[in-house]
C-alpha positions as CSV (number, residue, x, y, z in Angstrom):
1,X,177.1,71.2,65.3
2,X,178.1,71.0,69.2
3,X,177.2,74.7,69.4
4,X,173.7,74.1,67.6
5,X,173.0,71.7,69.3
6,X,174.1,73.4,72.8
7,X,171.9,76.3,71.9
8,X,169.0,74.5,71.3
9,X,169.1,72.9,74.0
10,X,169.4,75.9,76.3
11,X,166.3,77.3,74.8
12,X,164.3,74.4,74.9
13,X,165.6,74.4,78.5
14,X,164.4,78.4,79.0
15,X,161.1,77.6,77.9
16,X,160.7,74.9,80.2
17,X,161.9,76.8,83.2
18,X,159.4,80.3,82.0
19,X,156.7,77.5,82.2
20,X,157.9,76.3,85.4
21,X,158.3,79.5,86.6
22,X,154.9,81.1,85.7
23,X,152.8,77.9,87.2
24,X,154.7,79.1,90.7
25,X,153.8,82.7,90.4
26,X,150.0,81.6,89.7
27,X,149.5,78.6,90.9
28,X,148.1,77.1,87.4
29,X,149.2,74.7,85.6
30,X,149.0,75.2,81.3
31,X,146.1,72.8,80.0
32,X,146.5,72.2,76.0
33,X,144.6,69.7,74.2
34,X,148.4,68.4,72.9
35,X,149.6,67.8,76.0
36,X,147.1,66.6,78.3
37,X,143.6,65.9,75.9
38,X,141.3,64.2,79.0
39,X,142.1,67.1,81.5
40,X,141.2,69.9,78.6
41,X,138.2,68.3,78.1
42,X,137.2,68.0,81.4
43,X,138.1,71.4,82.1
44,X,136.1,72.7,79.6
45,X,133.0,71.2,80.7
46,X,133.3,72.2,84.7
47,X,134.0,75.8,82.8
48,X,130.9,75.5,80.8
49,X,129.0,74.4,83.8
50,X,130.3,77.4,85.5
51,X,129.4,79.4,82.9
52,X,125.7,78.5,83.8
53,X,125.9,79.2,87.4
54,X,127.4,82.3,86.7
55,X,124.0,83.4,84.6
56,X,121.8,81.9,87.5
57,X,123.5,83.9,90.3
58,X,123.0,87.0,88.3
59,X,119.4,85.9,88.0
60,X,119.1,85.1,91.7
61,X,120.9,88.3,92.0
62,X,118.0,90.3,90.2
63,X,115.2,87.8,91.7
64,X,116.4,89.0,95.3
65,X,116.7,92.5,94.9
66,X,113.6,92.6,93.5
67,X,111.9,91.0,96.1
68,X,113.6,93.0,98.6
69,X,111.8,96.1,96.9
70,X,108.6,95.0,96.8
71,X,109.1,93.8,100.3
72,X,110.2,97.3,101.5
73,X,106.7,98.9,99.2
74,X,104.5,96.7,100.7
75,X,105.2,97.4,104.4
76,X,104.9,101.0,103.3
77,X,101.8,100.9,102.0
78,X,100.9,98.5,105.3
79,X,102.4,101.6,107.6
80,X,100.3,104.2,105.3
81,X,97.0,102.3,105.4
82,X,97.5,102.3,109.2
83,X,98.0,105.7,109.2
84,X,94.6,106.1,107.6
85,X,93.1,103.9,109.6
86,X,94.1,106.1,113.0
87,X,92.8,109.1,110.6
88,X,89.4,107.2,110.4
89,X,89.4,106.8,113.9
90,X,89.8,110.1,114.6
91,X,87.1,111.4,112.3
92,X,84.2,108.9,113.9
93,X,85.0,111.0,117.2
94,X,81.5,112.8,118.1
95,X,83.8,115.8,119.0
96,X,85.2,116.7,115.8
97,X,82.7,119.2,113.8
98,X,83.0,119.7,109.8
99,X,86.2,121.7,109.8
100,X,87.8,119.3,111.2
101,X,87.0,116.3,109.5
102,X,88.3,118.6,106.1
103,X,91.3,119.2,107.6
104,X,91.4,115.4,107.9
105,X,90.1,114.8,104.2
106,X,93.6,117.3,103.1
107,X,95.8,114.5,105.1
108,X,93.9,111.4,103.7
109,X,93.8,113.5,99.7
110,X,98.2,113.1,100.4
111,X,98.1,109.6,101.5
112,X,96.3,108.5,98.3
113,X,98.7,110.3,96.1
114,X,101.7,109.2,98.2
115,X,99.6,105.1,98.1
116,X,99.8,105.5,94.1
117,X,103.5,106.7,94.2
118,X,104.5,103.6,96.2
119,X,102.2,101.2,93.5
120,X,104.4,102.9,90.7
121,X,107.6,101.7,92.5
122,X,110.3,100.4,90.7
123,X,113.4,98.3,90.5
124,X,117.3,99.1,90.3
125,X,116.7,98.4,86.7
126,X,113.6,100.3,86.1
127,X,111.0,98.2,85.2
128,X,107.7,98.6,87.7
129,X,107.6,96.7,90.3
130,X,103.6,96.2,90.3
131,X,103.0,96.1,86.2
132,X,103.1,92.5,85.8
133,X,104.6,92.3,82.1
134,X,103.8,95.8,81.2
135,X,107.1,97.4,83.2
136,X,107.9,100.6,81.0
137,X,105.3,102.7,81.8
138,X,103.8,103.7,85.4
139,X,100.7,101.5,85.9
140,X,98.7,103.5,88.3
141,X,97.2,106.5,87.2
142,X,94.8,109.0,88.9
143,X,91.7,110.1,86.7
144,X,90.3,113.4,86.9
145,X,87.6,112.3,89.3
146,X,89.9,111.1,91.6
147,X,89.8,107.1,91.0
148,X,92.7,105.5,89.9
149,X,92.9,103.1,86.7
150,X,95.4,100.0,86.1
151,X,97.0,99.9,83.5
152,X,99.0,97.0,83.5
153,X,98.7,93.5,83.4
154,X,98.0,90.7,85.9
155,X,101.1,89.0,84.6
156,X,104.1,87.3,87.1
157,X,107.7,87.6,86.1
158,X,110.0,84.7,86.8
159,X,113.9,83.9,86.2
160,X,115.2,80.6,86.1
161,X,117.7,79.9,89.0
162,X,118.8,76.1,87.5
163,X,117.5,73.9,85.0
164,X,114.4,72.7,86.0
165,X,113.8,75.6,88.4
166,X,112.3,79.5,88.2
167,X,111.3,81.7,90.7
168,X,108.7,84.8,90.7
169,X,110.3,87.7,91.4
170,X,107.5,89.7,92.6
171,X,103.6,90.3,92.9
172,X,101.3,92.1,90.3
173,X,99.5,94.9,90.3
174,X,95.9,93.1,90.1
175,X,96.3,91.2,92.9
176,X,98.2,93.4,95.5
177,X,96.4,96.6,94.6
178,X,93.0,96.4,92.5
179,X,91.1,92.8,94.2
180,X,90.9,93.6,98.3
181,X,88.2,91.5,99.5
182,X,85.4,93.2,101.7
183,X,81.9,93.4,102.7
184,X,80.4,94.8,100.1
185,X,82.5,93.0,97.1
186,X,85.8,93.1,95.9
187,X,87.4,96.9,95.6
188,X,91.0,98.2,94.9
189,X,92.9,100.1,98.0
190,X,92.7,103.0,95.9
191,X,88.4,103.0,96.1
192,X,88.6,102.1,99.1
193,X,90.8,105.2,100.5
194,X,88.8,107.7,98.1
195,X,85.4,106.2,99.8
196,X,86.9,107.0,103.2
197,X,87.8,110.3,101.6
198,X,84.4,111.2,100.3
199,X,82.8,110.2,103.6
200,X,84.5,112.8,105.2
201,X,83.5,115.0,102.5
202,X,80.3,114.2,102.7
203,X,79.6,114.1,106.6
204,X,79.6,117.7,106.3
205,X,76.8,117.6,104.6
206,X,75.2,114.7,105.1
207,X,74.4,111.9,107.8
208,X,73.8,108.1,107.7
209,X,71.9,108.0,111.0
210,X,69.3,110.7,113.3
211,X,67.8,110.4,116.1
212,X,64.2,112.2,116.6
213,X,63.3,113.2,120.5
214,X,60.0,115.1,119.6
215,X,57.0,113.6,120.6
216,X,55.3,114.1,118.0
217,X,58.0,112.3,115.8
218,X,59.7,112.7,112.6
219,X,58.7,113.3,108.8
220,X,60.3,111.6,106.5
221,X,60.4,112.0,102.1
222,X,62.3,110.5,99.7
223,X,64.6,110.7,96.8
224,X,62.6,108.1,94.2
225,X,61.7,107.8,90.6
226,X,58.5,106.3,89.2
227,X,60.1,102.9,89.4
228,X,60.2,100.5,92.3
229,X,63.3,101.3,94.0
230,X,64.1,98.7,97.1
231,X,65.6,100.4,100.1
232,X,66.2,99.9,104.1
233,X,66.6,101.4,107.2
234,X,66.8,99.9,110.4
235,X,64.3,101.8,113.7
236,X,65.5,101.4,117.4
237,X,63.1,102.3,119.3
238,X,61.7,102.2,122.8
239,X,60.8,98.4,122.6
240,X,64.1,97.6,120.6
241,X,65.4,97.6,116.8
242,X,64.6,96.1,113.2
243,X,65.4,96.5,109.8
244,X,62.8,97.4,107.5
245,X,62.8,97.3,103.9
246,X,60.0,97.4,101.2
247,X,60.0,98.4,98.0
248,X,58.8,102.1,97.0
249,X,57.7,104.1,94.4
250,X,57.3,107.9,93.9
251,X,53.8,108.9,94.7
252,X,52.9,106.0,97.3
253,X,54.4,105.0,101.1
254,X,52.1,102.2,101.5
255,X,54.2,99.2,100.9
256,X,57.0,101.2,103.4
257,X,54.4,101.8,106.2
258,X,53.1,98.3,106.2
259,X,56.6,96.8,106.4
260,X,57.3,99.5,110.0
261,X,54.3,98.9,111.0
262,X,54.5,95.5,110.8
263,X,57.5,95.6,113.3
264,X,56.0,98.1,115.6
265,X,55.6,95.7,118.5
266,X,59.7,95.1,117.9
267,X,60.6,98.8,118.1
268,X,58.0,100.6,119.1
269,X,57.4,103.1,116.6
270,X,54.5,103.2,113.8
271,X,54.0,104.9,110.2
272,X,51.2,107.0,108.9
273,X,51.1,108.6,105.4
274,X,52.1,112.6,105.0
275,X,49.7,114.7,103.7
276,X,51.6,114.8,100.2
277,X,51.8,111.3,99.1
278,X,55.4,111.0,99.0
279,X,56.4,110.9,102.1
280,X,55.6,109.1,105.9
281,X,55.5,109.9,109.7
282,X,57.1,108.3,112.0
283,X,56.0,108.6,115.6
284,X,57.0,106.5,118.9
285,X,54.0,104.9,120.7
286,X,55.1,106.1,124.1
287,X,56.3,109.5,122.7
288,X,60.1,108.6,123.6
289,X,62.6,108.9,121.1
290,X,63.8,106.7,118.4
291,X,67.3,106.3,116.3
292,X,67.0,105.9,111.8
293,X,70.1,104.2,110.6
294,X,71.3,101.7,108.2
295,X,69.7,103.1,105.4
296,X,70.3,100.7,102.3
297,X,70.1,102.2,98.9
298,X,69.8,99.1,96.3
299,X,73.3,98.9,94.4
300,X,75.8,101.2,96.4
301,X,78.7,99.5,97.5
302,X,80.4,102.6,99.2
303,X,80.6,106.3,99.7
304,X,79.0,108.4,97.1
305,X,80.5,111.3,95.7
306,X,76.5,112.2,95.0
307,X,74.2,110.3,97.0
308,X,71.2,108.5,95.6
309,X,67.9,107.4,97.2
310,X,68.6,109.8,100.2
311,X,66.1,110.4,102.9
312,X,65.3,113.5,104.3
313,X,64.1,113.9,108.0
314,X,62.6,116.8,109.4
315,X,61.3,116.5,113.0
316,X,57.4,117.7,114.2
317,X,56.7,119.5,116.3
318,X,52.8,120.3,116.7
319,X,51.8,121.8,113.5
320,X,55.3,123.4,113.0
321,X,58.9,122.1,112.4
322,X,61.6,121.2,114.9
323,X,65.3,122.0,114.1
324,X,67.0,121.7,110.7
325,X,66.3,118.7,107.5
326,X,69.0,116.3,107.8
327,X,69.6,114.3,104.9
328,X,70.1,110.2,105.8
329,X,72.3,108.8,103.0
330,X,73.4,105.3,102.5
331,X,75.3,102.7,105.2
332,X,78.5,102.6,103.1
333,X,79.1,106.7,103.8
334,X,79.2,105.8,107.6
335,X,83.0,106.2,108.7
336,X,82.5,103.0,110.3
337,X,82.4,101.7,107.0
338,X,86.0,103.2,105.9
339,X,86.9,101.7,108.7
340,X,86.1,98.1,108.1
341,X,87.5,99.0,104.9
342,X,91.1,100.0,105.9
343,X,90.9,97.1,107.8
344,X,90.4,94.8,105.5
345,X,92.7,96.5,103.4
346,X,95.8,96.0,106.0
347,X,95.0,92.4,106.2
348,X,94.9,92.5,102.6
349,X,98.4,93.6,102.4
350,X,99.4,91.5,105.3
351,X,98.6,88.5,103.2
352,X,100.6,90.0,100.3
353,X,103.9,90.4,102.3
354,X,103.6,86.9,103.4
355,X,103.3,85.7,100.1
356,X,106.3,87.7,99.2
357,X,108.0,86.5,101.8
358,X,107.4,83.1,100.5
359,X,109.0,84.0,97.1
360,X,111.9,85.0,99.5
361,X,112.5,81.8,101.3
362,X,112.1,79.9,97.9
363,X,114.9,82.2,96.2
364,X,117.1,82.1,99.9
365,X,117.1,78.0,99.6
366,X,117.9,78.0,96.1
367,X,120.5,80.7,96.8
368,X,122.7,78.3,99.1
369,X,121.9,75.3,97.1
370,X,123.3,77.3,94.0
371,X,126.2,78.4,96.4
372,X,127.0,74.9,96.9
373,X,126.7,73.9,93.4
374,X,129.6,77.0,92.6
375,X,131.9,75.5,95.2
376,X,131.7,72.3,94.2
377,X,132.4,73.1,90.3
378,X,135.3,75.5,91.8
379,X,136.8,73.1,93.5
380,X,136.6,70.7,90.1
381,X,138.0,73.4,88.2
382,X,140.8,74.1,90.7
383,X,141.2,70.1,91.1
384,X,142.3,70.3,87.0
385,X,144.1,73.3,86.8
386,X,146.2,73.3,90.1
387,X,149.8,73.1,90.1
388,X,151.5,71.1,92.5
389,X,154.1,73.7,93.8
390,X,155.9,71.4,95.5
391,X,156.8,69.1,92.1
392,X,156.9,72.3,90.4
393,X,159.6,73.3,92.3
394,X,161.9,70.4,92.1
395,X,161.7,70.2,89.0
396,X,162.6,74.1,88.7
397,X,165.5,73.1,90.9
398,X,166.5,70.1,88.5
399,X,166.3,72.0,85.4
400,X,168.3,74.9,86.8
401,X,171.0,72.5,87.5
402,X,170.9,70.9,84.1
403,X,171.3,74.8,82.2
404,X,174.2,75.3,84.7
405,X,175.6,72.4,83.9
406,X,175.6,72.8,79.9
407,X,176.2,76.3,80.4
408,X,179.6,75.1,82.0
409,X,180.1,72.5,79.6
410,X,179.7,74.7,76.3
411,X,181.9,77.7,78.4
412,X,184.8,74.3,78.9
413,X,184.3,72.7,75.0
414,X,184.0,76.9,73.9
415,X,187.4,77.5,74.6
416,X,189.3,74.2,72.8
417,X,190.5,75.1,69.2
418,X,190.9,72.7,65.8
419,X,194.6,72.3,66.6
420,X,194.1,71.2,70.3
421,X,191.4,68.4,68.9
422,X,194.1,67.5,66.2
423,X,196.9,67.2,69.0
């Protein structure tokens, strides 16, 4: 019985020192609901709590890097647009004959393809950065005319970063690509940089203002239906400038005449019917020259790829013709006009970076409030499952003692025999 009882006694006494001795190599104490109930159940609600944080710091994670992406995309496409913007600049110089605003038009046609490849951007994971909800498949696409569709959505993703809490992770496509406010109505980026395209195109061909120096002024026809088609132009004459616009109809100049005419003391010049009906003559009163411009062809909101409702101008001279037809088109093929556009475009995307930015500073605060909230559950977890080395030690120490002890007392009692007990 002494040796039974010896033995277990020294194993109780080993498993008490393995526990002792693994809370000192880890620095944790064991937490069982038999032993110590109230800590267990604390401990497993700071763990749950944890557990939480854990999935919001992954989504933070994911809210962050995606904002850094479409950061980084967006002051591309701001760098690009100013790119096209110096291009446009370029092009309106006087110098520059029609090879050379083609070879422009090649630089502008990669910039468009390279502006769709940065709108189809997407994530470590991905899923398109400028899709809204529709994130599998590329958004942007070019047609076969050159425009590009949208194929996605105008939707915003989110991800909850606490309980009451989410935060976008991004901007759509709608928005940031396809609704750039400008003069003449909303337009995506992509129309935009095509228009500016196809007025390079077309400035070969084409002009959106002439100025006559015979004396005997200027014929002009037009490109009109039997219906009554509203157009403008604006005359700067000797005297000064005006816009003119009347409504006109194949056939018959009358209502056009009477509206220059009626601003001849403003500019200076004065209409009279050509010989075929279908056309007018424009002369100065003083036999100086004078500048057409601004024409304004009802319902065009940009460069044409084929112009309507263009004007043709031939100058007089005597009974004869001076120089080559040029063919006015509208306002909105003027590079001048890309170039309002690309500006409005950049400021367009300035506004979206802010906004992203925004989104940034949101997730940023919430970051460190969620880092604080980590700590402080850490700390709560660490606060239950601790060990205090220094008590774990002693009693080490004591319990070592106590085994040495019994180990010397069983080694002493070990070595007595019945006969020495009976004696």
């Amino acid at each position: 019985m002494f040796n039974q009882q010896t033995i277990s006694n020294l194993s109780r006494l080993s498993v008490q020192l393995s526990e002792l001795q693994t809370q000192v190599a880890s620095g944790q104490k064991p937490i069982r609901p038999s032993t110590d109930p109230i800590a267990t159940s604390k401990l497993f609600a700071a763990k749950d709590l944890q557990a939480g944080l854990e999935r919001f710091r992954s989504n933070m994670n994911r809210i962050e890097a995606r904002l850094s992406d479409t950061d980084e995309v967006t002051g591309q496409v701001q760098n690009l647009l100013i790119r096209l913007k110096e291009l446009s600049i370029q092009a309106s110089n006087d110098t520059l004959n029609a090879a050379d605003r083609m070879s422009i038009r090649k630089e502008v046609t990669q910039h468009k393809n390279a502006l769709v490849a940065l709108a189809n951007s997407r994530d470590t994971q991905g899923q398109a950065l400028f899709g809204g909800y529709q994130t599998n498949d590329d958004p942007f696409k070019i047609n076969l005319d050159g425009s590009v569709a949208y194929s996605g959505d105008n939707g915003l993703h989110s991800l909850p970063v606490s309980a009451s809490l989410n935060i976008t992770t991004g901007v759509d496509g709608v928005s940031s690509f396809m609704r750039v406010q400008t003069q003449e109505g909303t337009k995506s980026v992509f129309d935009i940089v095509q228009e500016f395209e196809t007025s390079l195109e077309k400035s070969a061909v084409y002009a959106t203002q002439s100025t006559v120096t015979s004396a005997d002024g200027a014929l002009l026809t037009f490109d009109i239906g039997p219906n009554p088609t509203p157009l403008g132009l604006r005359i700067e004459g000797p005297n000064g400038q005006a816009d003119i616009s009347a409504d006109i109809v194949f056939g018959t100049m009358d209502s056009m005449i009477a509206a220059v005419n009626a601003k001849t003391e403003l500019t200076g010049v004065r209409a009279t019917a050509a010989e075929d009906g279908n056309g007018l003559v424009l002369l100065s009163t003083d036999g100086n020259g004078f500048t057409i411009s601004h024409i304004d062809s009802d319902g065009v909101t940009g460069a044409e790829a084929t112009p309507s409702n263009t004007i043709k101008l031939q100058q007089i001279q005597g009974d004869g013709r001076l120089g080559d037809t040029v063919t006015l088109v509208d306002k909105d093929s003027d590079l001048q006009t890309s170039l309002s556009g690309l500006d409005q475009a950049i400021d367009h995307f300035s506004l979206v970076q802010a906004q992203v930015g925004a989104y940034a500073a949101t997730a940023q605060m919430q970051s460190e409030l969620l880092a604080r909230k980590e700590i402080t559950v850490a700390e709560a977890i660490s606060g239950i499952t601790d060990a205090d080395l220094t008590e774990v030690v002693t009693q080490l120490q004591s319990l070592l003692v106590n085994r040495d002890a019994l180990r010397q007392v069983f080694a002493k009692v070990g070595q007595q025999s019945l006969f020495d007990l009976i004696r």
